[in-house]
N, C-alpha and C positions, 0 to 999 in steps of 0.2 A: 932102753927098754921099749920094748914095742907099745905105740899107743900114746908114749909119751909124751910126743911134739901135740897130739889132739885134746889132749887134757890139760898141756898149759895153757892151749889158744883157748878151750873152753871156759875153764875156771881160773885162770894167772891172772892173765891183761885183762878179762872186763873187770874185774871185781876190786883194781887198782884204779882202774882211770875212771869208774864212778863211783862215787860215792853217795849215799842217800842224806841227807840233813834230816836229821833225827829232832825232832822238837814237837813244838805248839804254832801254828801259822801264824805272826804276827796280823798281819790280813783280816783272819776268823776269829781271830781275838778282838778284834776292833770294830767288824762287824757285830760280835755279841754284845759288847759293851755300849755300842750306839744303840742297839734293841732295849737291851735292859733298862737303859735311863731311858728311853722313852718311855718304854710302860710303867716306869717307875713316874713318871713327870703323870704317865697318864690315868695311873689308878692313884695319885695324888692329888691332883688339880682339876682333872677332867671327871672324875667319881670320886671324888672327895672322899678317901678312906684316911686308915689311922693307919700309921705306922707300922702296926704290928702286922696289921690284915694285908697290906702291901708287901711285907716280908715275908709273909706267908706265903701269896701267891707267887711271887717271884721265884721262892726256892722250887716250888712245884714246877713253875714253868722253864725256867732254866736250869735244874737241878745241880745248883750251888749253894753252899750254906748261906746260914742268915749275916755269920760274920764277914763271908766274903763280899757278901750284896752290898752290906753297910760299908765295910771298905772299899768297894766300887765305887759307891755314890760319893762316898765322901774323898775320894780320890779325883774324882770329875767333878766337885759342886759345881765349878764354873760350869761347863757342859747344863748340867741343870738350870744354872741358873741364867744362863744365856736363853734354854730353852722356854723357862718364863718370861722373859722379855718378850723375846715372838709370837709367846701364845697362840703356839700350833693349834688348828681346827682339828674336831675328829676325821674329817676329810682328808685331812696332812698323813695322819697316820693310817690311815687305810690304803693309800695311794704309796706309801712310801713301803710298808710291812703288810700286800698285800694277801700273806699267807695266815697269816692272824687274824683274832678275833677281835675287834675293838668296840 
């Protein structure tokens, strides 16, 4: 049929030899989670809030629930709690997140 042979070369072969990876980047997933505990460490320790007030802010800023937050943090404590060891300057975190407001 006329047309034929330009229609498979158009739409056959590319559409076989790539294919897209369909997901969640693990990369920007790893990058958010490093952000998140840091303002988590940072409106903890560095502004001394309560839990709740910290959960609050979080979901706003990263617009994830409060259960996800909490099983973040508590999924990385270590991450945190390495991070209290070093006891980041607010300068750490302006230098590192300097699109944020700290």
């Amino acid at each position: 049929m006329r047309g034929q042979r330009i229609f498979n070369e158009l739409m056959r072969e590319p559409a076989m030899t790539t294919r897209a990876r369909k997901g969640r980047s693990n990369t920007l997933l790893h990058k958010r989670n490093e952000c998140l505990l840091a303002r988590y460490y940072y409106y903890g320790y560095l502004k001394n809030r309560c839990y709740e007030d910290i959960l609050r802010l979080l979901v706003t800023e990263f617009y994830l629930s409060p259960a996800t937050i909490s099983a973040l943090v508590q999924e990385h404590a270590a991450e945190v709690q390495a991070m209290k060891q070093q006891a980041p300057t607010h300068y750490f975190f302006q230098s590192r997140w300097p699109h944020m407001k700290w």
